[in-house]
SEVEXPA-826256 format. One record per residue (C-alpha): residue number from 1; residue in three letters; chain; x, y, z. Coordinates in steps of 0.2 Angstrom, whole numbers. Example, Ala and Ser with C-alpha at 12.3 -4.5 7.8 and 13.67 -1.06 7.14 Angstrom:
SEVEXPA-826256
ZALO     n   res   chain      px      py      pz
ZALO     1   ALA       A      62     -22      39
ZALO     2   SER       A      68      -5      36
END
This chain:
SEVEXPA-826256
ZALO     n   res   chain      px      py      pz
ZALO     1   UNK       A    -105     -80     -54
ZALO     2   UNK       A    -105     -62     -63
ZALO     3   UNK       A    -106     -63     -81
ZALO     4   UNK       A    -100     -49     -94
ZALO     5   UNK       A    -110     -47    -107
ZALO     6   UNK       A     -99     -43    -125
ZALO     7   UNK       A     -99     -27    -130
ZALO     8   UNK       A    -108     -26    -148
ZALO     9   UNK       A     -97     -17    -161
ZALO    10   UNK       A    -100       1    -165
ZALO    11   UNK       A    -110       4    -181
ZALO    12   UNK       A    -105      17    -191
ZALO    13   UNK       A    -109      23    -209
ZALO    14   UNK       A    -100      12    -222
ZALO    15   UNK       A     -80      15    -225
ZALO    16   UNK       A     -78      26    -209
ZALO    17   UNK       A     -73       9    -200
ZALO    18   UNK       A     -57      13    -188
ZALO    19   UNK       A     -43       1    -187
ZALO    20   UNK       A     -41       2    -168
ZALO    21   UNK       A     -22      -3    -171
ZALO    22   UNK       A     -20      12    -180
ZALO    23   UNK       A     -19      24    -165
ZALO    24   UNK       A      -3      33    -162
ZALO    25   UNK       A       9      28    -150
ZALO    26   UNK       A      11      44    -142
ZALO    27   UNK       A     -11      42    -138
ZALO    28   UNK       A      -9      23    -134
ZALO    29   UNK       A       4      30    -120
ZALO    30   UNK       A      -9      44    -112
ZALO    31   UNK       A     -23      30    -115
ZALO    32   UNK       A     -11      17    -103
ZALO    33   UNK       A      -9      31     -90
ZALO    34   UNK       A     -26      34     -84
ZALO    35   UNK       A     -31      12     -82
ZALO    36   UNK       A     -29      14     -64
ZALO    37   UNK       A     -37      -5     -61
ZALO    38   UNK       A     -22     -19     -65
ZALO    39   UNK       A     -32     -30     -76
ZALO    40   UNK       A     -40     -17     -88
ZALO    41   UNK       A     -20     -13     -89
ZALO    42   UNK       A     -17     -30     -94
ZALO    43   UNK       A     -32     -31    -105
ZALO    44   UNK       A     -25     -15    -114
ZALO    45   UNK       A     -12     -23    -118
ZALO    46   UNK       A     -19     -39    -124
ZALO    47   UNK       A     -29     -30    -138
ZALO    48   UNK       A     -14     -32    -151
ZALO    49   UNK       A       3     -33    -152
ZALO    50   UNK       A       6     -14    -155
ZALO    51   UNK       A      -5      -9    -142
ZALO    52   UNK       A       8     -21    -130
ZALO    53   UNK       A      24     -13    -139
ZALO    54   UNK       A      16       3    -137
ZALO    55   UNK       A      17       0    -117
ZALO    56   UNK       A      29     -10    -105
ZALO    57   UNK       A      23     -19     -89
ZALO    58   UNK       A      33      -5     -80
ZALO    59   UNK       A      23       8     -85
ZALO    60   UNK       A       8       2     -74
ZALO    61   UNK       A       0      15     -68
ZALO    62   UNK       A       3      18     -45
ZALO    63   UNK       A     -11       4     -40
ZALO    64   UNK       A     -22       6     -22
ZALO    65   UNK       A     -21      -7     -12
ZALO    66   UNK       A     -33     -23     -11
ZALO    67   UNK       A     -44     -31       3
ZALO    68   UNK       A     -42     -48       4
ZALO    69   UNK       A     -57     -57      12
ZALO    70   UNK       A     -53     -67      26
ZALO    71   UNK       A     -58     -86      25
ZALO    72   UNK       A     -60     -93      38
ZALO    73   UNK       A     -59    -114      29
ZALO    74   UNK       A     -46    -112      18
ZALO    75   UNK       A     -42    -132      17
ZALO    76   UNK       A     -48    -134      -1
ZALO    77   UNK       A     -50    -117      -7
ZALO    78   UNK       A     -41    -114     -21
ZALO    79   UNK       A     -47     -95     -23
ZALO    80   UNK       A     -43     -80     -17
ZALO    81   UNK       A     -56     -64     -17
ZALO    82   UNK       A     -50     -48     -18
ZALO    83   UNK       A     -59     -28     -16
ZALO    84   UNK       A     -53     -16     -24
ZALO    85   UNK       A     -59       2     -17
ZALO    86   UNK       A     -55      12     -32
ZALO    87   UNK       A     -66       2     -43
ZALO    88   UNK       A     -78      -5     -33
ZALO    89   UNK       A     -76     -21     -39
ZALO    90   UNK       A     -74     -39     -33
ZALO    91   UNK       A     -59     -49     -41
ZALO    92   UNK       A     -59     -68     -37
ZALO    93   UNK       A     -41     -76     -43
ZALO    94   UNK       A     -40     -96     -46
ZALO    95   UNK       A     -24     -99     -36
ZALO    96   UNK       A     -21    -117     -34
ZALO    97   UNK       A      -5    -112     -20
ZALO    98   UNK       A     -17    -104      -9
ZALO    99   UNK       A     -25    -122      -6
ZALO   100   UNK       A     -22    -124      15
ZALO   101   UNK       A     -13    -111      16
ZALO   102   UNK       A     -15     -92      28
ZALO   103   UNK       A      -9     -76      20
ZALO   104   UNK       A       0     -60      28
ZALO   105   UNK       A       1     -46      23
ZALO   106   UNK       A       1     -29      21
ZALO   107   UNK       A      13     -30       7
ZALO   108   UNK       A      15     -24     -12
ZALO   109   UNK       A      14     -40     -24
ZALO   110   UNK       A      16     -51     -15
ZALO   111   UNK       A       8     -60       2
ZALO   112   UNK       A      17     -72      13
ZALO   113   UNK       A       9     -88      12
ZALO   114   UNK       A      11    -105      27
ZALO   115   UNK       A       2    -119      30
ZALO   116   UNK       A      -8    -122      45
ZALO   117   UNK       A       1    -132      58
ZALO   118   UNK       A      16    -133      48
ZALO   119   UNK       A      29    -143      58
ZALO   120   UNK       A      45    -136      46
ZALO   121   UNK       A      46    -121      34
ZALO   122   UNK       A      33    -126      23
ZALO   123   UNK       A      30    -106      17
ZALO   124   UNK       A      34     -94       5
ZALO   125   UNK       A      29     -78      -4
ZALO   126   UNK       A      16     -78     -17
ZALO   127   UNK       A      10     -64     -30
ZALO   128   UNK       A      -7     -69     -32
ZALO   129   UNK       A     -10     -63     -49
ZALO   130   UNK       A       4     -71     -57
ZALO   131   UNK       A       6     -86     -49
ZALO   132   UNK       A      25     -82     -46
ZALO   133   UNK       A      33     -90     -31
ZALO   134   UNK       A      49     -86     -19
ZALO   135   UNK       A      53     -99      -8
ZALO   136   UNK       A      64     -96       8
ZALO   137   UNK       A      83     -99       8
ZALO   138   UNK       A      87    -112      22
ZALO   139   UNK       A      86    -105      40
ZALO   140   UNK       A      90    -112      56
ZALO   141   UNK       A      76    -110      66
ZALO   142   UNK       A      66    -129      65
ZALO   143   UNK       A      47    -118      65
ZALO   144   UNK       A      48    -101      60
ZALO   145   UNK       A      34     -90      65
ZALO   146   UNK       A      32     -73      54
ZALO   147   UNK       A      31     -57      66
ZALO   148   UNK       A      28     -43      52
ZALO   149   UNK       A      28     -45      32
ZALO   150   UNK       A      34     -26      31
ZALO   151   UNK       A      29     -16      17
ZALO   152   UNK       A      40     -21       4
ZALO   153   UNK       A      50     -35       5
ZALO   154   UNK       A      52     -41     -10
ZALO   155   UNK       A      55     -25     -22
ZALO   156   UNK       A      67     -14      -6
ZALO   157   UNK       A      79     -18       3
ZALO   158   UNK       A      70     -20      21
ZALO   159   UNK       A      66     -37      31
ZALO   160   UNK       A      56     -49      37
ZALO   161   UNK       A      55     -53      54
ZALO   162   UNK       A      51     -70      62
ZALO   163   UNK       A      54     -79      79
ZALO   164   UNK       A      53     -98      83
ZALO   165   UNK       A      46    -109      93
ZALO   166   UNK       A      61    -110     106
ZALO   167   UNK       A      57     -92     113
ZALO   168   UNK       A      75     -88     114
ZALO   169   UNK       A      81     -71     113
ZALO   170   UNK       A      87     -71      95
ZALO   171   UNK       A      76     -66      81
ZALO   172   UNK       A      77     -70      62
ZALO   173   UNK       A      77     -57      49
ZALO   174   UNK       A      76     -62      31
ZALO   175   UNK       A      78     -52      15
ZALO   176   UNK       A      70     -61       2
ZALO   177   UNK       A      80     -50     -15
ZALO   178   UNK       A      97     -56      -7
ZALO   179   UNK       A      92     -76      -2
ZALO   180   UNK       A     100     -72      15
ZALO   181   UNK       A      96     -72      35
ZALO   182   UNK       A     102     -61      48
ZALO   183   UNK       A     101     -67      66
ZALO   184   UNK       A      99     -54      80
ZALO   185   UNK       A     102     -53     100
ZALO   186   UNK       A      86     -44     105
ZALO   187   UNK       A      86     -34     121
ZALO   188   UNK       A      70     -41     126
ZALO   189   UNK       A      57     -54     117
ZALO   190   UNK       A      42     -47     131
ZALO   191   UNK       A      38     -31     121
ZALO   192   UNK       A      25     -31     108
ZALO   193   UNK       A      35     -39      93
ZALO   194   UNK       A      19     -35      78
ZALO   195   UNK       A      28     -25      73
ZALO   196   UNK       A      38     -19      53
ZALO   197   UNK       A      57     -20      49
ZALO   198   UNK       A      59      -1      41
ZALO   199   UNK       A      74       8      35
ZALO   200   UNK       A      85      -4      40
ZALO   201   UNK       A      77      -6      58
ZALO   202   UNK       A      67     -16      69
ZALO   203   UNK       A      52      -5      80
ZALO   204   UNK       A      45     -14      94
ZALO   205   UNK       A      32      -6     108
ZALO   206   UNK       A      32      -9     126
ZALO   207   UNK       A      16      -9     130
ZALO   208   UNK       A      17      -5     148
ZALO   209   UNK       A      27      11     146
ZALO   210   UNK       A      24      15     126
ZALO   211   UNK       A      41      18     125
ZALO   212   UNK       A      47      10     107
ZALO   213   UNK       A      62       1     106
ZALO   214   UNK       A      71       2      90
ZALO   215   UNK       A      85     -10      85
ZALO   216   UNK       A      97     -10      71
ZALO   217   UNK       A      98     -27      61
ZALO   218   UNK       A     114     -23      53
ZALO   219   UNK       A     124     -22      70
ZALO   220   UNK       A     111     -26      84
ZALO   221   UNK       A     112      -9      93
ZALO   222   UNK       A      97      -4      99
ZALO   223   UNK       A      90      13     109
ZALO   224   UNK       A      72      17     114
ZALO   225   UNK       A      59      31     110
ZALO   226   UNK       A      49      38     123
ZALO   227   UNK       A      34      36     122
ZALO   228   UNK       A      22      51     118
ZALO   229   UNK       A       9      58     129
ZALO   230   UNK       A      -4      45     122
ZALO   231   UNK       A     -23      43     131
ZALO   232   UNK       A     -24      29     142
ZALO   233   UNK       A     -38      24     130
ZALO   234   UNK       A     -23      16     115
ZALO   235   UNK       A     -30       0     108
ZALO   236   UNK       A     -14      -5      97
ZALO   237   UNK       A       2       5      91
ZALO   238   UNK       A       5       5      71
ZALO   239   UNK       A      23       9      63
ZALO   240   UNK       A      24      15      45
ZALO   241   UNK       A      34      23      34
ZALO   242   UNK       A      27      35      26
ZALO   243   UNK       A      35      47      12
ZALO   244   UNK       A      52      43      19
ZALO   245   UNK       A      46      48      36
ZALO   246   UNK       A      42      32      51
ZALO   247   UNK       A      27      38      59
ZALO   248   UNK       A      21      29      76
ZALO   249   UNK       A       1      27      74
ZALO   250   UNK       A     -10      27      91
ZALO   251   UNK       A     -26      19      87
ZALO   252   UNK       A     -39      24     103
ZALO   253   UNK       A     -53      13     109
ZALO   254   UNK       A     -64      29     104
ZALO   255   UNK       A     -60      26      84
ZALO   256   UNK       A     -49      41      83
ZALO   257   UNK       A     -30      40      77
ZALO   258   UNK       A     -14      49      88
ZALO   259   UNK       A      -2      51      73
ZALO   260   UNK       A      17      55      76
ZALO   261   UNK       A      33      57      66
ZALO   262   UNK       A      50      51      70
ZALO   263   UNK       A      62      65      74
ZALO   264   UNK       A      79      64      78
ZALO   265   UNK       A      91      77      88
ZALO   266   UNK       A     109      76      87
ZALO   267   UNK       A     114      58      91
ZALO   268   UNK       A     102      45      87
ZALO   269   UNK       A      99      38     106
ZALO   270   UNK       A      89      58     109
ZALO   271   UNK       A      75      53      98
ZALO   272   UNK       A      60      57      99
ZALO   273   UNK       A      40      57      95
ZALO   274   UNK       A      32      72      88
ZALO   275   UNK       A      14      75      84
ZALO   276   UNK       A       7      77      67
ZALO   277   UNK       A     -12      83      62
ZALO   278   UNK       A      -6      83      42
ZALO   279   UNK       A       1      67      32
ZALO   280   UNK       A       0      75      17
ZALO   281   UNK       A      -6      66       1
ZALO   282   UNK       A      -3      51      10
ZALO   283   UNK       A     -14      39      14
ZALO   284   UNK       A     -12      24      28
ZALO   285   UNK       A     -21       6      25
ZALO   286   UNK       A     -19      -4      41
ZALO   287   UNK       A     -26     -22      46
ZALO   288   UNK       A     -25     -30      63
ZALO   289   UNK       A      -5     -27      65
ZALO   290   UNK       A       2     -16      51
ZALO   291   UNK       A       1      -5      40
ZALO   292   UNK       A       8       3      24
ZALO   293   UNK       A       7      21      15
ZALO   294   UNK       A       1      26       0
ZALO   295   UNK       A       1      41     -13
ZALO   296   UNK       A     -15      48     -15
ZALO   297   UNK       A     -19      56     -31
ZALO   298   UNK       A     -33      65     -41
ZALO   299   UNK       A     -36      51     -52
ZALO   300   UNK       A     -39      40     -38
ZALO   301   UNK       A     -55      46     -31
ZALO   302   UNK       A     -47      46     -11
ZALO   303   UNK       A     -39      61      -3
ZALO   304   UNK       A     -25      59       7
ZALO   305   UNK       A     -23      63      23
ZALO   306   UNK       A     -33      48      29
ZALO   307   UNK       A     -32      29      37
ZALO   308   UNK       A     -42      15      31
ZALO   309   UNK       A     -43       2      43
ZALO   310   UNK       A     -51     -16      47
ZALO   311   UNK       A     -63     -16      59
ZALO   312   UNK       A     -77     -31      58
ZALO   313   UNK       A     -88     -31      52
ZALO   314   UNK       A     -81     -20      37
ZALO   315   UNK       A     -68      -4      33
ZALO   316   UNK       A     -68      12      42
ZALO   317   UNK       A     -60      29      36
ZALO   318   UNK       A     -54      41      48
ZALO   319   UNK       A     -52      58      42
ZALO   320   UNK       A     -34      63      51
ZALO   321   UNK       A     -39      83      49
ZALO   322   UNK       A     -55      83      55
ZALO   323   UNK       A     -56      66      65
ZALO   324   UNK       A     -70      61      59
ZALO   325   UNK       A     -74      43      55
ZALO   326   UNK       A     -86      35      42
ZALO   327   UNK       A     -90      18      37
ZALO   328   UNK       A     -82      14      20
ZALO   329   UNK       A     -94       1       7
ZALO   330   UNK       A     -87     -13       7
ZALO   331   UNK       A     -95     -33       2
ZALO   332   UNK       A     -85     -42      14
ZALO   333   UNK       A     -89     -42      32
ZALO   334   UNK       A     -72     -47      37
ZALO   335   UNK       A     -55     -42      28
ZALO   336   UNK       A     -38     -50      30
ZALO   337   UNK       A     -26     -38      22
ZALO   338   UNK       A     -19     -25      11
ZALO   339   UNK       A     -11     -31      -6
ZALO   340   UNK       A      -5     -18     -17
ZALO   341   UNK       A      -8     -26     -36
ZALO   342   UNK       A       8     -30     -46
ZALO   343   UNK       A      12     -41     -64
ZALO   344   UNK       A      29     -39     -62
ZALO   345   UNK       A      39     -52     -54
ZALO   346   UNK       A      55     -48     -46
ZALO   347   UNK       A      71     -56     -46
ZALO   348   UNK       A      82     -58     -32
ZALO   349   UNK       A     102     -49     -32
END
């Protein structure tokens, strides 16, 4: 168990004792800006109450994502343990929900949460921070099994996607902000399904041809994407959007990355792949299955312009303009997911 030791106050000559809650708001602001760790946002604002006037719980600060650690008995554990890259710190989070429960993820605040076995829709999403909760509206589907989180359920617009036990050729998508269900007529349930719900859209891979299928939930018409010219060496396709952009993301057996950008021509159906050496500032975490895209910035201490992926034991880094790959320190041998931090709990329309 880490102890902190408490910081002994300052000593200074008598009668040049600073009131702390004297501090202009104006400075309090500029202090808030540069807490790039979640809790020493929150602690900041516990000092006092004009510290906490001084600042709102919107004003926190664009958060890197967190590594769960994977646990492999999670029938009595009622904590979670997080790693955060950009502080190189350990964070473990008394949550009594996460008792018997797996977690999904990549996602921003919150994690999709089921029991093991579950025989109904015994599931929900969960911030682990504050404890906040959003169960599913009722759906149709006896056994519902999540195919992709996506990358921001909760706080966009875009969906979840599951499937149920009946292997039918209809798939649920579900928009937690609107309490609602959408249920689709997919071309084909044989491709590689692991994959997000972006802008609107459902990508899926066929795994034989690399060609990707994508099929709009609003009104079920679907089109495919060629597939790129892609080494016979690809171990699993990512999709992410990334700066507005949905970018198809190769990963080789070699531990390299093929990165390409969606590029449309006329009329949607003459789509196609288009290879990229350059993301930008951006920065793409990826687990097993998915992904999600980050800004990078100075304050930060990562570049952009590279992927940070699970690979056990640990987190690799692949440099995107150089292709080079280093081995990123990090305490867990085995990660689950990506979490990006969040205290603010969000309400459905």
């Amino acid at each position: 168990m880490e102890v902190i030791e408490p910081i002994p106050p300052l000593e200074r000559p008598e009668g040049l004792w600073v009131d702390w809650s004297d501090l202009p708001v104006e400075m309090l602001q500029e202090i808030s800006k540069m807490l790039r760790d979640i809790f020493d946002f929150v602690y900041f604002r516990a000092v006092c109450k004009k510290w906490r006037s001084a600042t709102s719980i919107s004003d926190l600060p664009p958060q890197l994502p967190w590594l769960l650690e994977r646990q492999f008995n999670s029938s009595n554990n009622e904590t979670l343990r997080f790693y955060s890259l950009f502080s190189d710190k350990i964070r473990t989070i008394h949550c009594p929900l996460a008792r018997g429960k797996f977690f999904t993820g990549p996602s921003h605040g919150y994690l999709y949460a089921a029991s093991h076995g579950s025989l109904h829709l015994n599931c929900y999403l969960l911030n682990p921070i504050t404890k906040d909760v959003l169960p599913f509206a009722s759906t149709r589907y006896q056994r519902p099994f999540l195919v992709c989180m996506g990358p921001d359920p909760v706080k966009s617009d875009d969906y979840m996607a599951f499937i149920d036990d009946t292997f039918s050729q209809t798939m649920g998508f579900y928009r937690p902000r609107y309490w609602e269900w959408t249920y689709v007529q997919m071309p084909s349930l044989e491709l590689n399904l692991y994959h997000p719900c972006l802008k609107g859209a459902y990508y899926m891979s066929e795994d034989e041809t690399g060609d990707t299928v994508v099929v709009d939930i609003a009104c079920g018409f679907s089109f495919t994407v060629p597939s790129p010219k892609i080494p016979a060496s690809s171990d699993h396709v990512y999709f992410v959007e990334s700066a507005g952009k949905i970018l198809r993301i190769d990963k080789q057996l070699n531990r390299s990355f093929a990165i390409y950008h969606l590029h449309v021509e006329g009329e949607i159906g003459q789509s196609r792949w288009v290879k990229t050496n350059c993301i930008g500032n951006q920065i793409l975490f990826l687990d097993l299955r998915n992904g999600i895209s980050i800004t990078a910035s100075p304050s930060t201490g990562l570049r952009g312009n590279c992927v940070y992926y699970l690979e056990s034991p640990g987190v690799l880094k692949y440099n995107i303009e150089d292709g080079q790959t280093e081995k990123v320190p990090c305490p867990f041998k085995t990660g689950s997911t990506w979490l990006v931090p969040d205290v603010i709990d969000y309400q459905r329309k």
